[in-house]
Every structure is written in C-alpha cells, then in structure tokens.
N, C-alpha and C positions, 0 to 999 in steps of 0.2 A: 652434568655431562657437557664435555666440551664439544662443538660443532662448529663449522666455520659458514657464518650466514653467505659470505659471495658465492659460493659451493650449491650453496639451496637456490637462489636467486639464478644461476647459471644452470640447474636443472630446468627451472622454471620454466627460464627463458627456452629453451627448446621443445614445449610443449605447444607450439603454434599452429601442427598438424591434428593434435588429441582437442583441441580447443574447437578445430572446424568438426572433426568429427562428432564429438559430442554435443554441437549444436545442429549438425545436420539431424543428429539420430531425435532430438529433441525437437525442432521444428515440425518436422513429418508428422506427426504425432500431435493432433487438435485436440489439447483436455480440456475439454469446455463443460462448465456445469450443465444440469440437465436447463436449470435456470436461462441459459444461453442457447438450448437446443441439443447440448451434447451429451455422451455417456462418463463423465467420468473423466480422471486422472489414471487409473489402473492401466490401461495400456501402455502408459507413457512410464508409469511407476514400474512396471516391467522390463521393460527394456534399460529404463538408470540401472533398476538393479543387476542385470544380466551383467554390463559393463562393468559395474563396480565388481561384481565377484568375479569377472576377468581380473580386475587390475587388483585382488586381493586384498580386496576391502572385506571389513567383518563381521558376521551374521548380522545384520539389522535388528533390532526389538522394533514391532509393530502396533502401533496403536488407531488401527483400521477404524472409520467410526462406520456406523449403520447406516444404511442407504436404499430402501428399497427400490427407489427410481433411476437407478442403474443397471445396469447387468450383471455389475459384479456381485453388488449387493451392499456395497461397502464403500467409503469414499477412502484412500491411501492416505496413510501418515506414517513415518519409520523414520528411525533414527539412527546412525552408525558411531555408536562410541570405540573413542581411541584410548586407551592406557597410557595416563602421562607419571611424568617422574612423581607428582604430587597430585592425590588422588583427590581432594579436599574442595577439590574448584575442579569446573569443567567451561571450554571456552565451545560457546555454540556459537553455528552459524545456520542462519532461520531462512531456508527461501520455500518457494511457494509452485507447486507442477503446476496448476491451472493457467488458462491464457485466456481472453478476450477473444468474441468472432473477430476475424477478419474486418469486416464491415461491408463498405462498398467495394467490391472488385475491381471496377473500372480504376479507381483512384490506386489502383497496386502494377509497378513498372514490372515487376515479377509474383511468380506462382507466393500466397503469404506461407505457403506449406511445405515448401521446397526449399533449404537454404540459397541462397546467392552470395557468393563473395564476391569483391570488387577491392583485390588490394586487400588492404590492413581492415576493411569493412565488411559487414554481413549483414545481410537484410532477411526480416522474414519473422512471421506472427510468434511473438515469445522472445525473440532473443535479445532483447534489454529485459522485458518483464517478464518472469523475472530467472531467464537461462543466463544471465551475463554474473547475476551473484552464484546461481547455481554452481554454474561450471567451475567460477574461480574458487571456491570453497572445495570442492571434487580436487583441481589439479593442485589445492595445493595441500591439503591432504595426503594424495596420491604422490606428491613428495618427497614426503615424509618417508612414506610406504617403502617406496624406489630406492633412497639410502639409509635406510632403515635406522632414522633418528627416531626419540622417544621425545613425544612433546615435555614441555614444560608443566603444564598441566592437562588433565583430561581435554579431549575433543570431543564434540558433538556435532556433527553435521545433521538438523532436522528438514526431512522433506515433506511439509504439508500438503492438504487440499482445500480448494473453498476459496482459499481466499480474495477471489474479485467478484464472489458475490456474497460476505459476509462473514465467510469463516466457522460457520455453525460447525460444518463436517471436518474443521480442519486444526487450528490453535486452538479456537476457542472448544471444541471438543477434549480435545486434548489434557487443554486448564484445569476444567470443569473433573476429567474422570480420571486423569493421572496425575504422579507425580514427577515432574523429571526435574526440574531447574531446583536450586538451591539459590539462596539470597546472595551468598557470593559470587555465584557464577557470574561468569561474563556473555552476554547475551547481542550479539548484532541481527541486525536484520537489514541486509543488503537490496530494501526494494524503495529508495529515492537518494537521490541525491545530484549532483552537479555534472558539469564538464572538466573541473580542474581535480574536483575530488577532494573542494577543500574544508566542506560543509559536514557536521556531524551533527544528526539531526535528534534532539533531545526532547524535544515537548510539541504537542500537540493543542489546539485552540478547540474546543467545545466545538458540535457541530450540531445544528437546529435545523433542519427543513420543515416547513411549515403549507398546509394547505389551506389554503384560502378560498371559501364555497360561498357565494352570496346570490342572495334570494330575492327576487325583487316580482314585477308584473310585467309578462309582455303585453307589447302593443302593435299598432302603425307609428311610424316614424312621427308620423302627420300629425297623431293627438295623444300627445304624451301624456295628455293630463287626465287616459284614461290608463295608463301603467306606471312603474316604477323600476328607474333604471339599476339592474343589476350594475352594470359596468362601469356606471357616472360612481355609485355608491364605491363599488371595488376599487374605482381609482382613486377617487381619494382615500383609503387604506395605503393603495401604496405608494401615493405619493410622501404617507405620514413616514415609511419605513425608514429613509434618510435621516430621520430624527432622532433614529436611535444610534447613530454614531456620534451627538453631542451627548446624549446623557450617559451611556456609557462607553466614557471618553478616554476612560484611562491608556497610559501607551506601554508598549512592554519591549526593549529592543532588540530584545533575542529572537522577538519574530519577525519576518517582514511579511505584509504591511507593520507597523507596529501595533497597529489599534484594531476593535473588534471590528467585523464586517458585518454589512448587513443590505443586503439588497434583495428587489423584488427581482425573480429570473423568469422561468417558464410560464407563458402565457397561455390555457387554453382554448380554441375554438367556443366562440356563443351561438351568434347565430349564422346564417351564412349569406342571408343578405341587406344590402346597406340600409334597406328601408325598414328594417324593422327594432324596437326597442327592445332590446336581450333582456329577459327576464331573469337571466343566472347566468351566473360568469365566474371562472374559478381560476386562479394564478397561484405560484409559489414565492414563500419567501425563505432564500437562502442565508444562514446567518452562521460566522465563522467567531465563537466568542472567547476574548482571551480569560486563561483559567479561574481569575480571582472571584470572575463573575458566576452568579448560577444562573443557570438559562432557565429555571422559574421566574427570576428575576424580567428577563425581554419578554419570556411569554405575557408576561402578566401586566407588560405596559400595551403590547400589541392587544391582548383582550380590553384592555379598557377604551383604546380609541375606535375599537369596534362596535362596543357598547355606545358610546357616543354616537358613530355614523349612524348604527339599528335605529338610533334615537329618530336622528334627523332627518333622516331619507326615508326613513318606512320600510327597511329591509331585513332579514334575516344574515349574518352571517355566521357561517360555523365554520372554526378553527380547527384541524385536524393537525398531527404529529406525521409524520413522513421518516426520515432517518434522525437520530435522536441521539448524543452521545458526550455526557457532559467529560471535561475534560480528563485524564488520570495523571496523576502526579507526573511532574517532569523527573528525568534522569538528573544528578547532581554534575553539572563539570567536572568536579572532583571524583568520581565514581571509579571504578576500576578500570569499566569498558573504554569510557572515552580517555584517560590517560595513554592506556594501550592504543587504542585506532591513533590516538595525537603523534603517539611515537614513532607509531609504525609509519603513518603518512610523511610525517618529516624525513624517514629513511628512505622509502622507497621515491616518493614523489618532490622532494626537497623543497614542501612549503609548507605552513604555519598557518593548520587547519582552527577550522573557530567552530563555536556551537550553536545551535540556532536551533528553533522551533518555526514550524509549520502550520497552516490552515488547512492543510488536507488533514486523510488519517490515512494512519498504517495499522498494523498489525501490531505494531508494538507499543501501542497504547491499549492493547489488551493485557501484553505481557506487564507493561507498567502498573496496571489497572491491580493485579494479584502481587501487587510489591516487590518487582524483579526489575532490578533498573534496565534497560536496554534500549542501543543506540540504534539508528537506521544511519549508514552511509552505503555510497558505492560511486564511483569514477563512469557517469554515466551521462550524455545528451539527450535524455527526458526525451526520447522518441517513443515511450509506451503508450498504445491502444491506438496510435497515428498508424494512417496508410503506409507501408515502408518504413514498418519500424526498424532498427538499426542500432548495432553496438559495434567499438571497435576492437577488434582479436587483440591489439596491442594494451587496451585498459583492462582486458579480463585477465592477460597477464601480470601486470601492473597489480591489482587488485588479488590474485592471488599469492603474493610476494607480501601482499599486506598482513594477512589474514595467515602466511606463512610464519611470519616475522611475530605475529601474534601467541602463534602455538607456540613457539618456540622462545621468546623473550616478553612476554605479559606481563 
C-alpha cells in the first residue's frame, strides 16, 4: 500500500490540543497501587477506554488480573490490536496506567493532579511516567485510524498495571497466564530513556539488594569491654563492599557506568543516644551487576567476609535478600525492534541513535526474561517520581511520528 509519510507526520503535527487533553484527563486520575495507599488503575483504565472508543479505536481483549485489595476486584491490563497488511508480526507498544504518590506537596509549584501547561511544557504526577509513551503510541495510532491507512504489520498498543510496584498484577501476570507476543514480534517499551531520544536501551545489569542484620552486645559507652559493638563489626562489612569492584572487575561498554556496582546505601537507626554501644545495627547493600556474572557469585564473597568478621568481633551477622533479579538476556542490535526505532529516530529526529544498557530495571527484562527481544526508548528529561514532574507536548509528538513511522515502514 502506497501512503505518503509527510501526510501522516503533518496529521501528527496538529494533534497538540488531543495531546493536553489526553494528559489532562490522565493526570486527574491517581492510579496508585494499594502498595502506595491507592485503589487501583480501573478508574484511569476507564476513562482511556471511553476516549479511545470516541476516537474508534477497537474492542480491546482484556486480560484483567485478580485483586481483591481493590474495589474493582481486579487490577486492568487490555490490549487494542490493529489489522496490518501482514498479519505474521505484530509491532507493540507497552506502557504502564500506575503512577507514584505525589510525595511531598510542599516541594510541587502546582496541584501533582491537575495538568499545568506552560508553553510546549506540562507538569504533573504521571505525565513523563509513564503518559508521555502512553499518549504518543494513542495519537499515533489514532492516525492511522483518521486516514484510514492499514499498518504495515499488526499493531498492539498494551496498557498494564502494577508496574512501579513490581508488576505481579500487570506484564508479569500477563506472561505467566497468557499468550500474546510472538518471537518475532516487535516489542518497545517507552518507559526510559534520554533528552535527545538518542539512546535505545537493550540490556539490563543484575540487580542485588542486600540486608545487612548484625548482632553484637549492648553497653555504656564507658565500658565497652562489657558489650560488643554491632556497628564497629557492621562497618567493617561495609567498608569491605568496595572490594567487590576489583574482583569483579570486568567492563562492558554498552553500559554506563561500564563496570559492575556495588555499594553500601541505606543506613538504619541503632541506638538513639551517643553514649551508648549498639548492640545491632542493620544497613543495605545495593549492588548493580553486569550479566556475565551470577549474583551467587557476590553473594557468596559477601557471606565469607562476614564469616570472617563473626569470627573476630564476637558478632552474629545475618544476610537477607531484598530485591533480587539476575540479569535476562540482552536484545541483539541486530534485532528487528531496534533496526526499526534506529530508522525511524534518524527520520523523525535526524540523529544516529546507539544502544546501550542500563543499571536500573524495566519491565522489559521481564519480557526478555520469556525470550522476546524488546527495546525500551522514549525522547524524554527523566523528570519521573521528581516533584514537578514534566514532559514536553513537542516530544510526545515527535515520539509519535516514531512509533508512526514504525507501523507503517518496520
């Protein structure tokens, strides 16, 4: 089918009003896990869908997961497939209804639940994380719909839930009890990436939190040599942790940093006053480790110099698990998705995107995890879960023109 992309791109571009509207109607609307104090995704899942079967979008297939700690009863997940010229591939796009509290209110110049625009800008809880892939996968879509082109291949816009507290109720539900994706399918997931929009994010670094409990005798300050210090013992554990960036030292430059991480973070309260020796003391250790390694591998150096200190101080410590998630196979450069995002970026945005992996996680080291290659990009200022958080109307255009140019030339 022949179509002329300036045509699509120049519908696009007059979508700047549908772009505030659809984020107004999505801001208003707090889906906050119960995890986070709130009910749900369903209210917010209600109203996208109202709008979409405005703009003639088509039945959704629903794959609602169980929830009794909501009202609904159910946490929202639905999918709107498109009919493309070849039906053999389907191009998804993965974003996510849930949003983070607010946080501190003082620290927000405006209401977080109330859109604000200022200019090409819009501030307000959700609308980089993650309404800014939302919307631009919707308008460009809705594109489609308007001059009634027939993608290239199938379309899938997925809208989950869960995802910034784990995802049980949301992909990872999903994985587990359905089947949707195919191996060739093309899979984005629009929730990191940069300001230029020039980063295509393929692989993910093992991720290890670590709890750190240590046992010792309290005392008086006075006469120590009637206790044993929890906190003298715990610090030297973590002063050892640095040491695990010389043994596993390998570098990998597809990520930045290049090498594995590994530090002591969160410190908890002992005792509360200065004159006394803390008989227990408990700190975290955060550790971001590149894939070749197994994190049995750190665990099991971290367990030996603890064994060692128990030795020498006369203390107890116990190592607990916190968040736990060894690496899942990276996406190939070579892959379908990122040739497509590479192309489309050089079209819309006229630069010579690169690939890279990350220390955080996404979601799409789930989807990687069940052997489905998929990329996370999106043209965005990493203002998510920040006070005044912020995207600009002009990237989610930009961004839907991508994602356009993808249904349509993949």
């Amino acid at each position: 089918m022949k179509f002329d992309m300036g045509k699509l791109f120049e519908k696009i571009d007059r979508y700047r009003d549908d772009v505030i509207e659809i984020q107004k109607m999505l801001t208003a609307i707090p889906a906050l896990a119960p995890e986070n104090g709130g009910d749900g995704e369903e209210k917010k899942a209600q109203a996208l869908r109202k709008y979409l079967i405005k703009n003639r979008f088509p039945k959704p297939n629903d794959y609602s997961a169980p929830d009794t700690r909501v009202s609904a009863g159910h946490r929202p997940n639905f999918l709107y497939k498109f009919d493309g010229e070849d039906s053999n591939r389907t191009v998804f796009v993965m974003s996510h209804l849930d949003v983070v509290p607010e946080g501190e209110r003082a620290k927000w110049k405006s209401d977080p639940f109330e859109l604000k625009v200022m200019g090409d800008r819009i501030y307000g809880r959700g609308v980089e994380d993650n309404q800014h892939g939302m919307t631009a996968s919707i308008l460009a879509a809705r594109a489609l719909v308007d001059l009634g082109l027939t993608p290239k291949y199938n379309i899938g816009l997925l809208f989950v839930a869960d995802e910034e507290v784990g995802s049980k109720y949301g992909i990872d539900y999903i994985l587990k009890n359905h089947k949707i994706f195919k191996k060739n399918d093309l899979i984005i997931v629009p929730d990191s990436g940069d300001v230029q929009g020039k980063t295509i994010e393929v692989a993910e670094k093992s991720i290890c939190w670590l709890k750190v409990e240590t046992t010792g005798r309290q005392c008086h300050a006075a006469r120590p040599d009637q206790g044993t210090n929890a906190f003298f013992a715990a610090s030297k554990l973590a002063a050892k942790v640095h040491d695990l960036y010389k043994i596993f030292n390998k570098k990998d430059k597809l990520f930045h940093p290049a090498t594995s991480t590994f530090e002591p973070t969160k410190k908890e309260a002992n005792v509360p006053n200065v004159n006394t020796i803390p008989g227990d003391d408990v700190f975290w250790i955060d550790s971001r480790v590149l894939p070749e390694y197994n994190l049995v591998q750190v665990e099991a150096q971290i367990r030996d110099w603890a064994d060692k200190i128990e030795r020498s101080e006369g203390v107890k410590i116990k190592i607990s698990r916190g968040q736990r998630a060894q690496a899942a196979p990276s996406t190939s450069k070579d892959a379908p998705v990122v040739k497509a995002l590479s192309k489309a970026i050089k079209k819309v945005y006229n630069i010579n995107p690169r690939v890279c992996g990350i220390g955080g996680g996404t979601v799409a080291a789930l989807i990687r995890r069940k052997g489905y290659p998929a990329a996370v990009w999106s043209k965005i200022h990493e203002s998510a879960h920040q006070p005044n958080e912020y995207t600009d109307i002009s990237n989610i255009i930009g961004d839907a023109k991508i994602y356009a140019h993808i249904f349509m030339d993949a």
